[in-house]
MARDRENVO-42068 format. One record per atom (N, C-alpha, C): residue number from 0; x, y, z. Coordinates in steps of 0.02 Angstrom, whole numbers, plus 50000, padded with zeros to 5 digits. Layout:
N
i  c1  c2  c3
NUM  X  Y  Z
...
This chain:
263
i  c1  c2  c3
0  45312  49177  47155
0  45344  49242  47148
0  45301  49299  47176
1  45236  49293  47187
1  45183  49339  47198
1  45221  49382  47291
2  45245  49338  47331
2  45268  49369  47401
2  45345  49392  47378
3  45364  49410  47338
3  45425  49430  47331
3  45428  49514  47293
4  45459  49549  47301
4  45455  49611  47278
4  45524  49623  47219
5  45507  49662  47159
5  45547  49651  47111
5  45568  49731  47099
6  45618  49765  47090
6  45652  49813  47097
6  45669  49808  47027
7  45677  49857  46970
7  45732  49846  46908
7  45730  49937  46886
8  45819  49932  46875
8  45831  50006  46830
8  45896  49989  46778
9  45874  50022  46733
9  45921  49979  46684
9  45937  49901  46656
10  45999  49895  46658
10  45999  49834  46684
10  46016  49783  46751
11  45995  49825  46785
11  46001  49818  46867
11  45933  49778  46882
12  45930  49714  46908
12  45869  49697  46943
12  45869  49680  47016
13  45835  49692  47070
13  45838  49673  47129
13  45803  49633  47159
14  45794  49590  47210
14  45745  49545  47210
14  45727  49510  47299
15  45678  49575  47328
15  45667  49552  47406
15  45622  49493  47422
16  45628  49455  47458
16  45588  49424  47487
16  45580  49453  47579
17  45512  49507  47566
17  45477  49539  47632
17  45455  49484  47678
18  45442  49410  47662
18  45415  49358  47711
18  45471  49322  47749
19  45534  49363  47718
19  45600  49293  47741
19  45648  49326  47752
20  45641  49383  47824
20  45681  49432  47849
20  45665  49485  47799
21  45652  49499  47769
21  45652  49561  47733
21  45720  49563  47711
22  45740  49498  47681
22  45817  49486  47638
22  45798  49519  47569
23  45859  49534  47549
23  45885  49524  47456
23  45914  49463  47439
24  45852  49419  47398
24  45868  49377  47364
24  45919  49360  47329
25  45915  49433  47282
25  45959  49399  47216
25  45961  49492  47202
26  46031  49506  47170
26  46053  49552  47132
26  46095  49542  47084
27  46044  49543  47007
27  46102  49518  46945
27  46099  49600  46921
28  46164  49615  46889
28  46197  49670  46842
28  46190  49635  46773
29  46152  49687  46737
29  46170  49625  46661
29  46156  49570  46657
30  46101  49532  46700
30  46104  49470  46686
30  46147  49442  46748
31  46207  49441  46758
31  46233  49396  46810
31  46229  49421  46898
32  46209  49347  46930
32  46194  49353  46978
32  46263  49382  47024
33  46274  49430  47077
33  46316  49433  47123
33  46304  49416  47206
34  46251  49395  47206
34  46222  49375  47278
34  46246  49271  47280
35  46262  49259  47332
35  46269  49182  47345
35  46189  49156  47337
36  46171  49120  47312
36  46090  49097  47328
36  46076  49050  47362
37  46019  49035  47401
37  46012  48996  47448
37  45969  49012  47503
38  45939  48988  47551
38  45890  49011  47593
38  45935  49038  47642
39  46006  49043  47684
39  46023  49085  47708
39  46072  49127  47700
40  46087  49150  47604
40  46120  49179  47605
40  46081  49249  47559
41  46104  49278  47497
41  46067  49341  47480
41  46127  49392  47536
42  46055  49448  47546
42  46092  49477  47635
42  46025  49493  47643
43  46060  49501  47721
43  46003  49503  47757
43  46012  49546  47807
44  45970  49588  47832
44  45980  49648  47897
44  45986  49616  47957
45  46029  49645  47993
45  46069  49632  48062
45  46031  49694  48095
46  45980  49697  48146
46  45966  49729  48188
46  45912  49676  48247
47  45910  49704  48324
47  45944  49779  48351
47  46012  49742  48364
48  46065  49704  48340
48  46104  49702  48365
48  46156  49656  48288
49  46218  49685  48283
49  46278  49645  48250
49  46301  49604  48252
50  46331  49551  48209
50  46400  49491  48231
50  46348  49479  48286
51  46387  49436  48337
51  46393  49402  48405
51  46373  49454  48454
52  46336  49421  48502
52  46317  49460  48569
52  46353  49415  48628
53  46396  49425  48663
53  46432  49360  48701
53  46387  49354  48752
54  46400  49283  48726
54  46326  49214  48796
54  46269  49257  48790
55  46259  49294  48739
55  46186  49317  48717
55  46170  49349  48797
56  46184  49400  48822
56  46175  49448  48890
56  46203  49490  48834
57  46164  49572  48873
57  46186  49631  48875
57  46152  49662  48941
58  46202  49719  48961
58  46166  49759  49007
58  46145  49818  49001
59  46100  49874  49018
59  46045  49914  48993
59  46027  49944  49065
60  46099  49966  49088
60  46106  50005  49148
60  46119  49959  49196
61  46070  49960  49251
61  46083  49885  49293
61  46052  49832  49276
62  46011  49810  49225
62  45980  49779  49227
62  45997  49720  49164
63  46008  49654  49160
63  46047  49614  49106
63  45973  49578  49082
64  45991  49573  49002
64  45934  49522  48968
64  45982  49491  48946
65  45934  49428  48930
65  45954  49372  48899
65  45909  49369  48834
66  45955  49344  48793
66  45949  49333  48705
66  45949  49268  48689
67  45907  49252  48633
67  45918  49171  48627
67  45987  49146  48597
68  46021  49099  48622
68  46086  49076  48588
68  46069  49034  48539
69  46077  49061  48481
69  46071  49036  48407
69  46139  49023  48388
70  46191  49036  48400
70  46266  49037  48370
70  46314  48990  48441
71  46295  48941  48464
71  46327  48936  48543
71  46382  48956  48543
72  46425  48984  48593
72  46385  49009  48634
72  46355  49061  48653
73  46353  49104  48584
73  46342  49183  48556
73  46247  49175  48533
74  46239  49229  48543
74  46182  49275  48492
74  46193  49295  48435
75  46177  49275  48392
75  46213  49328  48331
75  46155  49355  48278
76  46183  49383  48257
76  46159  49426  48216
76  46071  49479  48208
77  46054  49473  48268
77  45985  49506  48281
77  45935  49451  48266
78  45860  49483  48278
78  45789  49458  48263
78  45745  49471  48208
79  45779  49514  48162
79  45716  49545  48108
79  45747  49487  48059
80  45796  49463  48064
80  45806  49430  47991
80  45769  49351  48022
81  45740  49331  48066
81  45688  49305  48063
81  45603  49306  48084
82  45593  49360  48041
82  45526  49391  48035
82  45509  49414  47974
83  45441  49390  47957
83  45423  49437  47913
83  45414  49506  47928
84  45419  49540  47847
84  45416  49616  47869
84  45361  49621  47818
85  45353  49696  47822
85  45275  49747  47782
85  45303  49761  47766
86  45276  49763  47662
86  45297  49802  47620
86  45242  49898  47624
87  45271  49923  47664
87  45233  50000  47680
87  45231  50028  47618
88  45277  50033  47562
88  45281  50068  47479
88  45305  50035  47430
89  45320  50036  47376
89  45345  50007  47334
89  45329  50051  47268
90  45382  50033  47217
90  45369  50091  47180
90  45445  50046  47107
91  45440  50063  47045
91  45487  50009  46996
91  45555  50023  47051
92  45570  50047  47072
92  45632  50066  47095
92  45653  50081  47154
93  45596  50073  47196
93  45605  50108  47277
93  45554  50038  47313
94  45589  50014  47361
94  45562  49992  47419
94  45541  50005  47478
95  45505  50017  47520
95  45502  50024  47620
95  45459  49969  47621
96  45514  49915  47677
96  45486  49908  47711
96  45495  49901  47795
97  45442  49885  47826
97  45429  49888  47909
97  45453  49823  47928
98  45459  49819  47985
98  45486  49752  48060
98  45465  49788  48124
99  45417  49740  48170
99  45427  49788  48232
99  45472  49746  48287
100  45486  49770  48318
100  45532  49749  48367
100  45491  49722  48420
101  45495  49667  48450
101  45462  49641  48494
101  45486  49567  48524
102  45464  49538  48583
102  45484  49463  48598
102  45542  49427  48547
103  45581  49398  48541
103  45628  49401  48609
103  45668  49452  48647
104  45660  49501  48574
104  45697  49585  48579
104  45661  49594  48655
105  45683  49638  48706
105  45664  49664  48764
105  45617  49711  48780
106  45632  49742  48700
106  45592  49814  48700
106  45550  49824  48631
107  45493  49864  48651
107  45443  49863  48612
107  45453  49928  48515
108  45481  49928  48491
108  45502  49983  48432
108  45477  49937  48369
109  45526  49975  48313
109  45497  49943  48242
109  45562  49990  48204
110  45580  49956  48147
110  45638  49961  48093
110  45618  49966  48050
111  45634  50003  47989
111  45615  50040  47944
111  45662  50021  47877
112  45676  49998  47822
112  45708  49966  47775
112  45699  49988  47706
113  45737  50057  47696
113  45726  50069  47626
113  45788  50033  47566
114  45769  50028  47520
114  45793  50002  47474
114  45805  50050  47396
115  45843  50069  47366
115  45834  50115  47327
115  45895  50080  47279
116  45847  50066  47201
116  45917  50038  47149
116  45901  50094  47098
117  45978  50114  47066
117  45995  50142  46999
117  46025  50091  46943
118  46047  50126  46910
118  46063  50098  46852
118  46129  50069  46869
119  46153  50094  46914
119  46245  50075  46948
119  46246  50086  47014
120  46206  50084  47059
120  46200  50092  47132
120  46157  50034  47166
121  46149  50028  47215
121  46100  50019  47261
121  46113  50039  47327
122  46055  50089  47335
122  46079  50138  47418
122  46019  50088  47482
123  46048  50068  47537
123  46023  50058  47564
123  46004  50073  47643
124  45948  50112  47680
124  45960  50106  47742
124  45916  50076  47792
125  45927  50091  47844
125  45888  50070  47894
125  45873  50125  47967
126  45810  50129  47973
126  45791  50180  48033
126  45771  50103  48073
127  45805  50137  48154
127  45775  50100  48213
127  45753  50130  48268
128  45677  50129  48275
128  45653  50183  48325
128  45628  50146  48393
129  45605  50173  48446
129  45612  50169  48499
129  45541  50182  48508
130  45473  50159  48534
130  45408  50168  48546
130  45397  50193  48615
131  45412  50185  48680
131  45424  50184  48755
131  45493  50181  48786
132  45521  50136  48796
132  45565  50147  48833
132  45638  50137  48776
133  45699  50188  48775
133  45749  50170  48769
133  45801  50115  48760
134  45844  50104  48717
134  45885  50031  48723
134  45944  50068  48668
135  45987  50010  48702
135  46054  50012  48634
135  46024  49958  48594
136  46058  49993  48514
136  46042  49941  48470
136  46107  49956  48413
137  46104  49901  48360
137  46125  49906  48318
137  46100  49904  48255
138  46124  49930  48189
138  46087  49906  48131
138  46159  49892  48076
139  46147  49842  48028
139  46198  49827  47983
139  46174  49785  47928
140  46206  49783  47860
140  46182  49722  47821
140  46267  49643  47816
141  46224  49614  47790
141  46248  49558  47803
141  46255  49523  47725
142  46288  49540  47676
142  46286  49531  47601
142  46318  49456  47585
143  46302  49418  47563
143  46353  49359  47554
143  46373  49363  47484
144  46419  49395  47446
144  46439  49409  47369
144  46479  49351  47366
145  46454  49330  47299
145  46460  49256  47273
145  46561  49282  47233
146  46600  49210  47265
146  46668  49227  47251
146  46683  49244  47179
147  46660  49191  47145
147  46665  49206  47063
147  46597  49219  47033
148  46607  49231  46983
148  46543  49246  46945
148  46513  49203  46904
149  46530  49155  46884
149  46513  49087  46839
149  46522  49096  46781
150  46587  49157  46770
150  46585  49159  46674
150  46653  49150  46669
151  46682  49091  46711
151  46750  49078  46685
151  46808  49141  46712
152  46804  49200  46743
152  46830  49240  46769
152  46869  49218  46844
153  46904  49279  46856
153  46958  49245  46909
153  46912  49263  46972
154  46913  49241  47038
154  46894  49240  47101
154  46892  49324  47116
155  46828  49338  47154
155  46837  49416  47167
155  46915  49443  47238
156  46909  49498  47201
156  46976  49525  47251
156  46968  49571  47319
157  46993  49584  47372
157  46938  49627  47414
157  46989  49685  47421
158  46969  49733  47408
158  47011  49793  47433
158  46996  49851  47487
159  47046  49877  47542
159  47002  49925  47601
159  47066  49913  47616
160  47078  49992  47681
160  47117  50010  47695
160  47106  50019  47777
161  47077  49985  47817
161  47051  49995  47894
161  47118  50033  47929
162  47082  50081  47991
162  47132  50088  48036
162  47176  50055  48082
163  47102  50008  48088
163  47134  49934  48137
163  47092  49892  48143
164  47111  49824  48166
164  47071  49764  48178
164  47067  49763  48223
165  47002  49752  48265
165  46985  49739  48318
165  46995  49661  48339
166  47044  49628  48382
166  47065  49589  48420
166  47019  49519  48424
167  47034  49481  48380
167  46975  49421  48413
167  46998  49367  48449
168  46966  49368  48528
168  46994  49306  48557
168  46958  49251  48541
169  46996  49196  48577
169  46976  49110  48549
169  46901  49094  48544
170  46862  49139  48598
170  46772  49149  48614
170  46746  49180  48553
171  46799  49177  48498
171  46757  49227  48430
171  46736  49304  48454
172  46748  49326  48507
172  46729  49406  48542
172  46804  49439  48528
173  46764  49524  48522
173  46835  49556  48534
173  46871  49591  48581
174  46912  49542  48608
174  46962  49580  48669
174  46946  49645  48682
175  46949  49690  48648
175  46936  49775  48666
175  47018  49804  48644
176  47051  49737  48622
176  47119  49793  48605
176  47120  49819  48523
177  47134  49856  48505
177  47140  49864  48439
177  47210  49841  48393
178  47203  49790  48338
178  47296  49808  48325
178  47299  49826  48245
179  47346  49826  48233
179  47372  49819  48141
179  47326  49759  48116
180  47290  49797  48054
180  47259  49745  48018
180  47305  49670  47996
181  47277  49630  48006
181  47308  49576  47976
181  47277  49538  47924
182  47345  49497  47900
182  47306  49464  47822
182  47248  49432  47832
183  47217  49414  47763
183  47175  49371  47790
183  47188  49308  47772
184  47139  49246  47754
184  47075  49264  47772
184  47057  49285  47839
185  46974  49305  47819
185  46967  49352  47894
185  46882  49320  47900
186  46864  49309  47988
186  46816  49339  47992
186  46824  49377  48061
187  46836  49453  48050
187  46860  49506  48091
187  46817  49551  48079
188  46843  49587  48133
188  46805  49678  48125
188  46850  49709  48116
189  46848  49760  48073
189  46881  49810  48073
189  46858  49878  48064
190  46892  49952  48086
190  46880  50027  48110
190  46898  50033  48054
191  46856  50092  48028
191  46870  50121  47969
191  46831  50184  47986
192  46869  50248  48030
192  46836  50309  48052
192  46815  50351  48014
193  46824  50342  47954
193  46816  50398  47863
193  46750  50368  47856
194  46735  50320  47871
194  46664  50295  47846
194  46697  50212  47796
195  46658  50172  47788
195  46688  50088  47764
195  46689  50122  47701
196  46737  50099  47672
196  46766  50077  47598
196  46778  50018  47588
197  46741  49985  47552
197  46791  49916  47515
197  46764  49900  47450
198  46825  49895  47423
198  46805  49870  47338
198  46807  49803  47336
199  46757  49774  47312
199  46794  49714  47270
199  46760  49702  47205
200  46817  49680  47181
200  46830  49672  47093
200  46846  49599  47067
201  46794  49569  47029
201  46798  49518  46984
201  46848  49564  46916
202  46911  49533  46929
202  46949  49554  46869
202  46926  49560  46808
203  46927  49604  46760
203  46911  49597  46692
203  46817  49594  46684
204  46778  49600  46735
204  46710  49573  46747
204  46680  49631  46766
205  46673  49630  46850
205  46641  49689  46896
205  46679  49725  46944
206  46665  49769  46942
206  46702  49821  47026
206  46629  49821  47069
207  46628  49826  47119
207  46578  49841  47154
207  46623  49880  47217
208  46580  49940  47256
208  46605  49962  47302
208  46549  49971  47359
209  46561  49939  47411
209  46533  49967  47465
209  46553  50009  47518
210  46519  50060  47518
210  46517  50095  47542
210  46489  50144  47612
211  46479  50171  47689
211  46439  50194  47734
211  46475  50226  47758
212  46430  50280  47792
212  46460  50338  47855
212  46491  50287  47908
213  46451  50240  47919
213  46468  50182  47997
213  46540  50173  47962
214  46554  50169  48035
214  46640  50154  48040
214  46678  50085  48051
215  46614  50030  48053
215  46632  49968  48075
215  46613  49923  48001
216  46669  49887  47999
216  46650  49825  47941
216  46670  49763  47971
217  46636  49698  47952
217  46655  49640  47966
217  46660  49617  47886
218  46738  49600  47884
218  46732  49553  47847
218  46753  49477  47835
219  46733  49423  47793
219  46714  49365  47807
219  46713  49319  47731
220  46781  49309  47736
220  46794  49282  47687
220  46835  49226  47691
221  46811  49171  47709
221  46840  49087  47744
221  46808  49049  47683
222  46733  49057  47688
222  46708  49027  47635
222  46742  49005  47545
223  46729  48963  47525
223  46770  48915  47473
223  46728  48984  47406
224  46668  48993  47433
224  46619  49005  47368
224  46562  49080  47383
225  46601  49110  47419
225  46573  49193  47415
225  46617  49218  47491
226  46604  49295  47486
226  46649  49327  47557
226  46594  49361  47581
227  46575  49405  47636
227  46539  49450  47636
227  46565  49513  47661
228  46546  49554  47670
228  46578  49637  47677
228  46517  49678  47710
229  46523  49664  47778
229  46464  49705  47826
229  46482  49769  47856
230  46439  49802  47822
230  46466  49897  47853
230  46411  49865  47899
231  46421  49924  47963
231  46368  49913  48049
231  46407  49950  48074
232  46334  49972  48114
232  46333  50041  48146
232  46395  50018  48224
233  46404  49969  48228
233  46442  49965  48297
233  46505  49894  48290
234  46537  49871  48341
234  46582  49818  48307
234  46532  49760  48346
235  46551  49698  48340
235  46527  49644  48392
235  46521  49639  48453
236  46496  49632  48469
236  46469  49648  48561
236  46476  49715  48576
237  46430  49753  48515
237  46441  49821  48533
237  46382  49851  48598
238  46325  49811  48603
238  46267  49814  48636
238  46291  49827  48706
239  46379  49783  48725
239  46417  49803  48783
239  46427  49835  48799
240  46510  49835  48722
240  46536  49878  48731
240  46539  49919  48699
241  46485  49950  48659
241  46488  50021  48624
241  46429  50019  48612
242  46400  50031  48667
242  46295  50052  48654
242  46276  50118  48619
243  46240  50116  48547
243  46204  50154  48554
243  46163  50177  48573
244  46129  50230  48602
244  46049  50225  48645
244  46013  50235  48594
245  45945  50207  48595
245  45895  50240  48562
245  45839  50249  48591
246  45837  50304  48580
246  45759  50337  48615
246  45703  50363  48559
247  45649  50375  48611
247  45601  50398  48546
247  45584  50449  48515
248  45636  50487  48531
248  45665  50552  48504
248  45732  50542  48446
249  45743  50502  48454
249  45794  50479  48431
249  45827  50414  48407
250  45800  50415  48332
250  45815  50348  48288
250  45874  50331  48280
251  45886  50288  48282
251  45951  50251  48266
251  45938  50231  48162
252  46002  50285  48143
252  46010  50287  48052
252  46061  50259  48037
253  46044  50229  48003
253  46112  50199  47967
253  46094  50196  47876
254  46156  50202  47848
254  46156  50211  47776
254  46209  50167  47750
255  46207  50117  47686
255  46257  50088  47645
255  46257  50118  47566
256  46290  50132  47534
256  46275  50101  47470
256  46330  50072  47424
257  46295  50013  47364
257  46344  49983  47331
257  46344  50005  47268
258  46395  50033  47227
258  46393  50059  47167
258  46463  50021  47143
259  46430  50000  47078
259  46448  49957  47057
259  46491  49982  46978
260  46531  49957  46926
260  46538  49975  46869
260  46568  49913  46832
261  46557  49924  46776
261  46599  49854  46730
261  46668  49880  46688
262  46678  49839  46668
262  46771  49870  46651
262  46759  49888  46553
């Protein structure tokens, strides 16, 4: 337990492991766990890039890199969630920590990972800065919330109101068309220009809401035994087609938080 960092307010406990992506282990309310457990689930930060990168290329003006294909025949989900990170502060209730950006990433920067729990919250963000040269990037979390809760309660429910779903062709990428959300199950993107909303509620148990300014959510709920609900700063193959730049004037911020209540 000594490499793991322990967060508690109220009855809120949080629980990072800084050596293993700079994930969240485990988040119990009261005692019960709401995170899936397991070595790749918890959540875990998605940067410099979201979801899928198609055939792992992006281009960066004229010039195309290549990404390792971990997902064939995609990139997915960034490089910090396999790295250790630096715990820079810590405090009963507040986390930072560091990742620098480097090999296989193209460009030389470092990501920034605060963590902040209340008694009914947990706010979380992420700074991604730029050391020398410029790049698009992305930042997002990646939550795997366990479907039921193990106290005999009904399956959690997901609630959100998106503008639209972004289009997924047979390559798991998204076309670029936008349409009417559709049922699920899903593992889709969807626009949500107000900033992400989604509740979900273990009936009679927990509400939890997540919440961000970012306008993009993936959500991902196929699985028999948890869904996940990813606010991110861009949609999938946004590094394409919706680059943010970051320079070193200029961090790339992103903010979530989950506030939670019991019935």
């Amino acid at each position: 337990m000594s490499n793991l960092t322990r967060l508690t307010a109220g009855d809120a406990e949080l629980i990072i492991n800084p050596g293993h992506g700079g994930r969240i282990e485990s988040l119990r309310i009261a005692g019960t766990e709401v995170l899936k457990q397991g070595e790749r689930y918890g959540s875990f930060p998605m940067v410099p890039w979201c979801g899928r990168t198609a055939y792992g290329r992006f281009r960066d003006g004229a010039v195309t890199h290549e990404l390792p294909v971990n997902a064939a025949p995609h990139a997915i989900h960034g490089t910090v969630r396999d790295r250790a990170w630096t715990v820079a502060r810590v405090s009963a209730t507040e986390a930072v920590l560091t990742c620098e950006l480097d090999d296989p990433w193209p460009y030389k920067g470092r990501v920034t990972q605060v963590l902040e729990l209340a008694e009914d919250r947990l706010t979380l963000k992420f700074g991604v800065e730029a050391y020398d040269d410029s790049f698009p990037a992305q930042a997002g979390w990646h939550p795997w919330f366990t479907r039921n809760l193990g106290r005999g309660g009904e399956d959690v429910r997901i609630g959100f109101a998106p503008e639209w779903q972004e289009e997924r062709g047979d390559d798991h990428m998204p076309t670029g068309r936008r349409i009417a959300p559709l049922p699920g199950p899903w593992d889709d993107c969807f626009g949500m220009p107000g900033g992400v909303d989604v509740t979900l509620t273990w009936p009679g148990e927990l509400e939890l809401k997540v919440t961000s300014r970012a306008e993009w959510v993936v959500v991902y709920d196929e699985p028999e035994d948890a869904v996940c609900v990813e606010p991110q700063s861009g949609p999938p193959n946004g590094l394409n087609t919706h680059p943010r730049l970051v320079t070193p004037i200029d961090p790339l911020e992103v903010e979530s938080v989950w506030a939670w209540r019991r019935p």
